[in-house]
C-alpha positions in Angstrom: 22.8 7.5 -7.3 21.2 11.0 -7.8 20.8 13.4 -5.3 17.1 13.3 -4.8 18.0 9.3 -4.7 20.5 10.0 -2.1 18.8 12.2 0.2 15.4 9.9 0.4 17.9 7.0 1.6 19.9 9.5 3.9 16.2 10.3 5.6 15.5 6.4 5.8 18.6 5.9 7.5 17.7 8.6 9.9 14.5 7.4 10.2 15.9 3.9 11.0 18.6 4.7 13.4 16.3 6.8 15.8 13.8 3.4 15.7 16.6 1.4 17.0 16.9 3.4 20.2 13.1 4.4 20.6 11.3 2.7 23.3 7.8 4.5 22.0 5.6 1.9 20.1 4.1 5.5 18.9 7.1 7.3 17.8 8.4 3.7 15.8 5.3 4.1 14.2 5.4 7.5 13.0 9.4 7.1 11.8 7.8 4.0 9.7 5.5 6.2 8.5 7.9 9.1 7.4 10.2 6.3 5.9 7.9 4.9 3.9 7.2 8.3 2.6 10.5 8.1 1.2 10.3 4.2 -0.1 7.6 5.0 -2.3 10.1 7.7 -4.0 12.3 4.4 -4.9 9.5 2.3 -6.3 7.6 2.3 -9.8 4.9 2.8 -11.5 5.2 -0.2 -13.7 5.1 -3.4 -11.3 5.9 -6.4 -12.4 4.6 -9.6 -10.4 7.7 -11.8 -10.3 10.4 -8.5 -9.8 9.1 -8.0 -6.2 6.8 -11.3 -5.0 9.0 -11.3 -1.7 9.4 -7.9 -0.6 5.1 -7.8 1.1 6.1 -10.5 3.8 4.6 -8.5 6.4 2.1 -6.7 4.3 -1.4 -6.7 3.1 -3.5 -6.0 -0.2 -3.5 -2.5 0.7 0.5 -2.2 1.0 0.7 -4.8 -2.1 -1.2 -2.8 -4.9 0.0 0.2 -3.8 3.9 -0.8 -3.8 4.8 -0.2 -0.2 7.6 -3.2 0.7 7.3 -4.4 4.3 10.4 -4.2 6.5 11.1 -6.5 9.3 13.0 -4.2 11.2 10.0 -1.5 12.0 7.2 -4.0 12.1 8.9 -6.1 14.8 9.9 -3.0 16.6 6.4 -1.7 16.7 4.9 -5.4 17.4 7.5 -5.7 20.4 6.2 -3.3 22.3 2.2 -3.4 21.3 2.3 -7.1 21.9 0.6 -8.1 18.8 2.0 -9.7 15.3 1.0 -7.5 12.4 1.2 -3.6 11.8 -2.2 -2.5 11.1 -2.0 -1.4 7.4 -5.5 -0.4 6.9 -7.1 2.0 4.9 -5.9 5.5 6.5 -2.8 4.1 7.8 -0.6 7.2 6.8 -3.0 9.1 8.5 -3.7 7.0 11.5 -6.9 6.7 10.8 -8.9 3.8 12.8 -10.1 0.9 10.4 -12.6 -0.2 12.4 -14.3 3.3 13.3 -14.8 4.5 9.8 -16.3 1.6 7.7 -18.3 3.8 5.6 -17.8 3.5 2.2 -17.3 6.9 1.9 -14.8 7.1 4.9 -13.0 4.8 3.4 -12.8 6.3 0.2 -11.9 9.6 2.1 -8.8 7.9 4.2 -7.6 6.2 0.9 -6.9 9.7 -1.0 -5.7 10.7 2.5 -3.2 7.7 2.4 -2.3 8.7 -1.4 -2.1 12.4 -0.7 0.3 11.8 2.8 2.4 9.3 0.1 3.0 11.9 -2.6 0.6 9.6 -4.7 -1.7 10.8 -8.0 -5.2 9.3 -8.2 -7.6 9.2 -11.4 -10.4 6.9 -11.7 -10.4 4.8 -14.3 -11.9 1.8 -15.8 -10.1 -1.2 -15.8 -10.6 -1.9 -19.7 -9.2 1.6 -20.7 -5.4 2.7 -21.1 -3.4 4.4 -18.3 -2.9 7.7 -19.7 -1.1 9.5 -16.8 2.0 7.5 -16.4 0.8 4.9 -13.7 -1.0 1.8 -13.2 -4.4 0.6 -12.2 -5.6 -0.6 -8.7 -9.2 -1.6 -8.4 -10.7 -1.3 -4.8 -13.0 -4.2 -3.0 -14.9 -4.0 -0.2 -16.9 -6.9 1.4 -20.0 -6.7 3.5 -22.0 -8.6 6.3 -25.3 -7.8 6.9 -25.3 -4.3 5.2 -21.6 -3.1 7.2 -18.7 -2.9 5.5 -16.4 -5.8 7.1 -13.3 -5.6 5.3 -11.7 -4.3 2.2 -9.4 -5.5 -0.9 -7.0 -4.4 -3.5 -5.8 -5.7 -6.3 -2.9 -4.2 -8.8 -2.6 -4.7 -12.5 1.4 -5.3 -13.6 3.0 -3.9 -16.4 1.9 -6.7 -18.5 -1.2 -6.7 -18.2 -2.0 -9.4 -15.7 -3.5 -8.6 -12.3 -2.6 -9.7 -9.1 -2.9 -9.3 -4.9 -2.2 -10.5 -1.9 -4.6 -12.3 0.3 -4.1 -10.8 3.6 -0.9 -10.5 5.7 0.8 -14.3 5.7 0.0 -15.6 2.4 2.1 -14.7 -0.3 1.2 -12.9 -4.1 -0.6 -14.4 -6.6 -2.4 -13.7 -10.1 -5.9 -13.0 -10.3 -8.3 -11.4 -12.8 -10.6 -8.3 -12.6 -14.2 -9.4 -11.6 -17.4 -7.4 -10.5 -17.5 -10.0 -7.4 -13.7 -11.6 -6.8 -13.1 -14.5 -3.9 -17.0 -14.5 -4.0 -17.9 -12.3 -1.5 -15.6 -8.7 -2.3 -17.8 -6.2 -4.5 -16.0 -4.1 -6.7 -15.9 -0.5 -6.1 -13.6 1.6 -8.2 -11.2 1.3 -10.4 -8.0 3.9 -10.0 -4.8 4.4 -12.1 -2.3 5.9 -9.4 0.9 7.9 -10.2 3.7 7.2 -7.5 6.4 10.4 -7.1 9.0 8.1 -8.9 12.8 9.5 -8.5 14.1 7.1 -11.0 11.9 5.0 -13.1 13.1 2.0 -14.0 12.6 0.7 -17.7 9.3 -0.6 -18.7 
């Protein structure tokens, strides 16, 4: 373990052991917050759809494709004491942004750089046909609509091999998929991004 390795687990741990004692639904979600500021340091940037398939348990699309693994420990916390049964990991999450207040396309687009910028994370548009050429991977970025509002959002991710997949909401688990202009029928495609996580240790491709 290097020492950049080390101290992003010594801040999880710290961020983990003041959850335990906090009775503040809002401070357990801001140390969930800062720790997965530090998770995405351990991730990669070449995702492989079998390596992690069980690590998104309590997470969406939007934590899928961008490589964000759930943890049980925070999310039940936080449900606990807000009396509900998912963490709300909608676009502007890491900025605690509300969802359902800012479904503008542009908002959204606006809280998703947000999100990437508060997660240490590179963004270039892209199309989904051309190479990565910064060191990540692609996401492409759905939104659905009903009667001319914006009433929800997807993400898929593309894996090292080529082959997409997402995750269809918070209890189903991953699966492959393909790139479409229209996917599931009803989500119109937006943008295409490659995204470049701040990667400690890469593992091999």
């Amino acid at each position: 373990m290097n020492i950049l390795e080390w101290k992003a687990r010594l801040k999880q741990f710290q961020c983990y052991s003041t959850m335990k004692r906090s009775k503040s639904s809002l401070e357990i979600e801001k140390l969930y917050l800062e720790f997965l500021k530090e998770e995405i340091k351990l991730g990669t940037n070449y995702p492989n759809y079998q390596d992690d398939f069980e690590d998104y348990h309590f997470g969406n699309c939007y934590t899928y494709a961008l490589g964000l693994p759930s943890f049980k420990s925070f999310i039940e916390q936080f449900t606990h004491l807000v009396a509900d049964d998912i963490f709300p990991f909608n676009i502007g999450f890491m900025v605690r942004a509300q969802y359902y207040e800012n479904r503008e396309l542009e908002k959204l687009l606006q809280n998703f750089y947000l999100d990437c910028d508060a997660l240490g994370i590179q963004v270039y548009e892209t199309h989904h046909l051309e190479q990565n050429t910064h060191g990540g991977y692609k996401i492409a970025f759905y939104v659905s609509y009903c009667r001319g509002t914006i009433n929800d959002f997807h993400f898929i991710r593309q894996n090292r091999d080529g082959v997409w997949s997402h995750k269809m909401g918070y209890f189903s688990d991953p699966q492959l998929t393909f790139f479409a202009p229209i996917l599931e029928n009803h989500y119109e495609h937006v943008k295409t991004f490659e995204i470049v996580k701040p990667v400690i240790l890469e593992r091999k491709k």
